[in-house]
C-alpha positions in Angstrom: -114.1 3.1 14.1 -113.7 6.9 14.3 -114.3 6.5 18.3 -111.3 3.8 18.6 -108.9 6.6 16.1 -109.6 9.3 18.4 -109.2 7.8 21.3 -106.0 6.1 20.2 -104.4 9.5 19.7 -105.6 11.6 22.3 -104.2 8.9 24.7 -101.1 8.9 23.4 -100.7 6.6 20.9 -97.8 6.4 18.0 -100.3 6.7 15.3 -100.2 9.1 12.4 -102.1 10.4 9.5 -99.5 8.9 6.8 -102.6 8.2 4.1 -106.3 9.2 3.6 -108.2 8.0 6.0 -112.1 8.5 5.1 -113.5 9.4 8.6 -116.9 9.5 6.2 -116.2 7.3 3.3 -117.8 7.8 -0.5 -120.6 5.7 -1.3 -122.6 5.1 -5.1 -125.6 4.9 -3.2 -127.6 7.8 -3.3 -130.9 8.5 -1.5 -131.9 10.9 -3.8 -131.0 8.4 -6.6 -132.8 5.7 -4.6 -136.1 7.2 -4.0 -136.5 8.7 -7.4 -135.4 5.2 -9.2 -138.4 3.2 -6.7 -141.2 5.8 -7.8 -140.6 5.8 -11.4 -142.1 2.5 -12.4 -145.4 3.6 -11.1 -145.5 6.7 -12.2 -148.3 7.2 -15.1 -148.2 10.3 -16.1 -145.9 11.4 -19.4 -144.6 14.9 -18.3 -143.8 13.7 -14.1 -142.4 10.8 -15.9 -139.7 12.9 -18.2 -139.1 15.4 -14.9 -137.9 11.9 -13.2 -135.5 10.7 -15.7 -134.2 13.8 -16.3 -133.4 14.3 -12.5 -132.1 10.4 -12.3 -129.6 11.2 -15.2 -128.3 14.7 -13.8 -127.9 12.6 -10.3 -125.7 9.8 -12.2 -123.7 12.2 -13.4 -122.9 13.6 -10.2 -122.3 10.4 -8.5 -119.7 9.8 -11.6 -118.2 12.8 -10.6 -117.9 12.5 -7.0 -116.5 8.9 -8.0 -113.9 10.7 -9.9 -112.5 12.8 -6.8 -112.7 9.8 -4.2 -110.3 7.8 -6.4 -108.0 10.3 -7.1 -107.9 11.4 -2.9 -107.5 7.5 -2.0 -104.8 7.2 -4.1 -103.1 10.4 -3.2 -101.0 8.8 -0.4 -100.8 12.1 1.1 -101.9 12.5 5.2 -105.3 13.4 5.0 -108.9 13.2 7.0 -112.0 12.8 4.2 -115.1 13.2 4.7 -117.9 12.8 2.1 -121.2 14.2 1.3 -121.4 16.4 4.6 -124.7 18.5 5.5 -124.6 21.2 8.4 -127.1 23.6 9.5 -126.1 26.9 10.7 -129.3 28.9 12.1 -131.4 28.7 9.0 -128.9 28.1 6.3 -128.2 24.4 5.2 -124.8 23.5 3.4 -123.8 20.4 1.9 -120.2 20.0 0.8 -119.1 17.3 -1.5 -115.4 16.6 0.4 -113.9 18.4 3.3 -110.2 17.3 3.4 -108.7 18.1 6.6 -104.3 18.4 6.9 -102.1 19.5 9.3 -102.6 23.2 7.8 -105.8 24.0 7.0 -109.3 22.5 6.0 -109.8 22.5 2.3 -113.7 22.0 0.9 -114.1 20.3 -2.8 -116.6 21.2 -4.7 -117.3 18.8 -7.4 -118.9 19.8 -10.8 -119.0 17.5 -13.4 -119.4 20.1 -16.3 -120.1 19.1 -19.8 -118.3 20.2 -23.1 -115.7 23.3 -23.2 -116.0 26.2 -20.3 -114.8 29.7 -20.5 -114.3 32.0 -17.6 -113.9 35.7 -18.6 -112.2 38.6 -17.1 -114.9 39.6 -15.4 -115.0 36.1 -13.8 -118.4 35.0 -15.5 -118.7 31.2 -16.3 -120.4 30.2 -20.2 -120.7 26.9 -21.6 -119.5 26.5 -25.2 -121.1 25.0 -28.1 -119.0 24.2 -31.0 -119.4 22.4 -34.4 -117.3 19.8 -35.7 -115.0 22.3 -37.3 -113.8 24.0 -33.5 -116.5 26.7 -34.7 -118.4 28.4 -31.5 -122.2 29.1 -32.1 -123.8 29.4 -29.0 -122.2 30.6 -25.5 -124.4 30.3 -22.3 -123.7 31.3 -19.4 -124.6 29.8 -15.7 -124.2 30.1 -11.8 -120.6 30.8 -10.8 -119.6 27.9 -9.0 -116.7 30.2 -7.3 -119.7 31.9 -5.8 -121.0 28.9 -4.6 -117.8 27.9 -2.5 -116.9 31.1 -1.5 -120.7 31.1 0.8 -119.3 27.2 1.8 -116.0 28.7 3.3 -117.6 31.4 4.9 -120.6 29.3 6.8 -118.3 26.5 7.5 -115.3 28.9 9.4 -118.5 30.4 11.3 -119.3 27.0 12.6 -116.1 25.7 13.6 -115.4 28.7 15.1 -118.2 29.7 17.1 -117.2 25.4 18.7 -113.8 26.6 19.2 -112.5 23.9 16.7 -110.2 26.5 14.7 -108.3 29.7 15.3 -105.8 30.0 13.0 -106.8 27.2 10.7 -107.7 28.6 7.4 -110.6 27.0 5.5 -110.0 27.1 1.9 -112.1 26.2 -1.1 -111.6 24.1 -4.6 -114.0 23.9 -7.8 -112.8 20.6 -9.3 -114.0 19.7 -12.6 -114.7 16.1 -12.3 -115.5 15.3 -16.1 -112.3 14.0 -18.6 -113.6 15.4 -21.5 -114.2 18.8 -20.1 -111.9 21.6 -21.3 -111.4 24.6 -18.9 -110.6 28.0 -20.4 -109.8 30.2 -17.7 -106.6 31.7 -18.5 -108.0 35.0 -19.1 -109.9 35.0 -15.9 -108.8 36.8 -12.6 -106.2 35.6 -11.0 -108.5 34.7 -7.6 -110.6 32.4 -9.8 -107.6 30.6 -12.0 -106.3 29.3 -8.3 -109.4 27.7 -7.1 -110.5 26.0 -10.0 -108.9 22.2 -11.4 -109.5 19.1 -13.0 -109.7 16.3 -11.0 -106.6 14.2 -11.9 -104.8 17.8 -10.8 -105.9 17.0 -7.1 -102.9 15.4 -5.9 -100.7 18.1 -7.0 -103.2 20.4 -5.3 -103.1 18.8 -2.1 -99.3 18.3 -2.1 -98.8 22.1 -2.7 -101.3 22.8 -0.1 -99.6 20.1 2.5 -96.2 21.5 1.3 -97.1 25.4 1.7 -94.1 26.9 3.1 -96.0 30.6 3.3 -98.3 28.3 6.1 -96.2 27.6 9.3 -98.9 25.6 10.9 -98.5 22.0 12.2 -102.3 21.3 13.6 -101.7 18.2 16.0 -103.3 15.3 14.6 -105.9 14.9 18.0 -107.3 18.0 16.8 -107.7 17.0 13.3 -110.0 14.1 14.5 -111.5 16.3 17.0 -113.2 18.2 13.4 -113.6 15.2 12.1 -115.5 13.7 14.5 -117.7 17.3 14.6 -118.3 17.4 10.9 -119.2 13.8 11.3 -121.7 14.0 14.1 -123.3 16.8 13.6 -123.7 16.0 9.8 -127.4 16.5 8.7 -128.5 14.1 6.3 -131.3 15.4 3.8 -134.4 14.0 3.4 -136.0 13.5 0.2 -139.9 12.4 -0.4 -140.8 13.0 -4.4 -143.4 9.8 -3.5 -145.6 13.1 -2.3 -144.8 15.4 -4.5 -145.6 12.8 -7.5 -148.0 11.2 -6.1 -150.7 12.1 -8.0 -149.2 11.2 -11.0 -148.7 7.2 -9.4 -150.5 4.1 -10.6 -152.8 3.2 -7.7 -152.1 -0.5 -8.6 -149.1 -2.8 -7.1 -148.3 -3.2 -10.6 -144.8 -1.5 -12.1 -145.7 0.7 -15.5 -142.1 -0.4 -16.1 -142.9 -0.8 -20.1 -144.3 2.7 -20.3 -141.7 3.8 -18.3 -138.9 2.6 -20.8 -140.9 4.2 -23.5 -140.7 7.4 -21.8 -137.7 7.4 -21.1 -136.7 6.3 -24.7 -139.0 9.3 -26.2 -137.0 11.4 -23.5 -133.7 10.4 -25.1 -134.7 10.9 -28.7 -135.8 14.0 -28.0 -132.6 15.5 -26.2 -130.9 13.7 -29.0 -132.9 15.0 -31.6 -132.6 18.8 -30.8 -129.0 18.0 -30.5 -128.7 16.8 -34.1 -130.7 19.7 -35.0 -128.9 22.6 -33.2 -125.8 20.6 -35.1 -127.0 20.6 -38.4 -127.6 24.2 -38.4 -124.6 25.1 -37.4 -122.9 22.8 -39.4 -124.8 24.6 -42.5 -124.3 28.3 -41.4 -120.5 27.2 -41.2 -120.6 25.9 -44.5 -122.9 28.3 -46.0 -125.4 25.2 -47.3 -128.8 24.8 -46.6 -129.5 22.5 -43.4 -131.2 19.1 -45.4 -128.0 18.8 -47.7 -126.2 17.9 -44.0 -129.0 15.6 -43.5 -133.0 15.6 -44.2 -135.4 15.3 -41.6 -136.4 11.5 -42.6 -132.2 10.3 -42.0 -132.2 12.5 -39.0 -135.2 9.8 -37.9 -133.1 7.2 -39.6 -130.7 8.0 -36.9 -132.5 8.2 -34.2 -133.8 4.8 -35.0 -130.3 3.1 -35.7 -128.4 4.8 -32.6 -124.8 4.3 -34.3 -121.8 4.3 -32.4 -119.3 4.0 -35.1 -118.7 5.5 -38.7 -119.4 1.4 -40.1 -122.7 1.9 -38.3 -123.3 5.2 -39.8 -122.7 3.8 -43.5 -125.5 0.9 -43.0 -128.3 4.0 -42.8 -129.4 5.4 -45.9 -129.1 8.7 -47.3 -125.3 8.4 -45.5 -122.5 7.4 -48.0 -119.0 7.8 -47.5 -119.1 11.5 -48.4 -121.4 12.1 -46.5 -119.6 9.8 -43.1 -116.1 11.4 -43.3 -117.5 14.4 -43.8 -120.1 14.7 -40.5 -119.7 11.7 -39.8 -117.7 12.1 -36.2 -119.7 14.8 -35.2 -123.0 12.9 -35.5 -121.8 9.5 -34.1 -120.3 11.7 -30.8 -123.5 12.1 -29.8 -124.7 9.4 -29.4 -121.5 7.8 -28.0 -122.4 10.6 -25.3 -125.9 9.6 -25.1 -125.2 5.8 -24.2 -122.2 6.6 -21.6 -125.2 8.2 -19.2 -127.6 5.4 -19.4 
């Protein structure tokens, strides 16, 4: 397909780049996802076991993510070249960038992060997740890798690459963080202005991309046999990684034909009771300090069992455990159920 487009406009043909076009089109399947989903029912041992889920949920969430950005780009109607999941080598560095959008201007790299709960970016530029109570209270900040950072090594590896092939001269290459979860809320406004321009949410993309299309600061017009000539690069020379955890847990694997898939599901449900059960207890606690009342009048270790048990999803489903009456519900009660609304949207 990609052949037939290129040859079609290097020979002179009317066609143009009115729409997306995914030159490498998104897919849910994952190899990573794949290979560590086929191991799991045979592997035995508890510990290698929880390692595995927890890597098989952080991978769903970034497929959910990446889903995210692909809809909003094919539904941008705006003249672009995609291209998704891309791995290059340059010498002995490896890169592997979510989306490269390619327009008439410049070539734009999406990094998608599908970040959980509230984010603040200080002056200084530094990234921290924030934990809150029910009340809006903050009791815990934590801070992580600067995705910024991360893009800006992209941009810099990439440009080398398609420069040293004589692909680009004056094309800029340009990075994006884009927050692909809905429920994440970005606090950058206080950050510096270089970081508070490359960072969005995803359903900002289209406005993004229009701006970036519409850039009257950028008086370049790239012909459109050049922007499949990158294409074509990016998708040829894209290095595909590898994954093998059948070696690495392989010592941990039934010997037998025979799945473990039973103990497998009680891992994994241990696994989830205990993520959710730190949760509720990092919640009650700060729930009391706010409140100024000792941690079991919130709820005693036995309910917090209770819930674990029950799972509820709603405040009606909340009322049927006891120790939980209707004080009790509309008072915590949308904090607690939250969680595990959370907890059942990643299975």
């Amino acid at each position: 397909m990609l052949n037939k487009m290129l040859d079609f406009v290097i020979n002179g043909g009317k066609r143009k780049i009115t729409k997306p076009i995914f030159i490498k089109g998104y897919s849910k399947e994952n190899d990573r996802l794949i290979e560590l989903e086929s191991i799991r029912d045979y592997v035995t041992d508890e510990k290698a076991l929880k390692d595995i889920e927890r890597q098989i949920n952080f991978t769903k969430a970034g497929i959910q993510g990446e889903a995210n950005v692909a809809f909003e780009l094919e539904h941008s109607l705006l003249p672009l070249l995609c291209l998704h999941d891309i791995r290059l080598r340059y010498e002995d560095l490896y890169i592997q960038l979510d989306f490269v959008v390619i327009t008439q201007k410049s070539i734009i790299i999406l990094e998608t992060k599908k970040m959980n709960g509230d984010i603040e970016i200080t002056k200084s530029g530094e990234f921290n997740r924030i934990f809150k109570n029910k009340y809006g209270k903050v009791y815990k900040k934590e801070g992580f890798y600067s995705p910024i950072s991360q893009s800006e090594r992209h941009t810099r590896i990439l440009e080398k690459i398609l420069r040293e092939h004589k692909l680009i001269r004056q094309m800029p290459v340009k990075a994006y963080v884009i927050i692909a979860n809905p429920k994440s809320i970005i606090h950058k406004k206080n950050s510096p202005l270089s970081i508070q321009s490359r960072i969005f949410k995803y359903d900002q993309l289209t406005t993004l991309l229009r701006n970036e299309i519409e850039d009257k600061s950028n008086s370049l017009n790239v012909k459109e046999k050049y922007l499949f000539n990158i294409a074509q690069f990016l998708f040829e020379h894209h290095q595909p990684r590898t994954y093998d955890y059948k070696s690495k847990y392989e010592a941990y694997m039934n010997q037998h034909t025979e799945p473990v898939k039973n103990k497998r599901s009680s891992i994994k449900n241990e696994l989830d009771d205990e993520q959710l059960r730190e949760k509720l207890k990092k919640y009650r606690l700060a729930v009391s300090r706010t409140e100024g009342v000792k941690a079991f009048m919130v709820f005693t270790n036995k309910e917090l069992e209770e819930l674990l048990i029950h799972k509820p999803q709603t405040k009606a489903e909340l009322r049927k455990i006891k120790g939980f009456g209707d004080f009790k519900v509309e008072k915590y009660g949308e904090g607690i159920v939250e969680m595990f609304r959370f907890f059942k949207t990643i299975e």
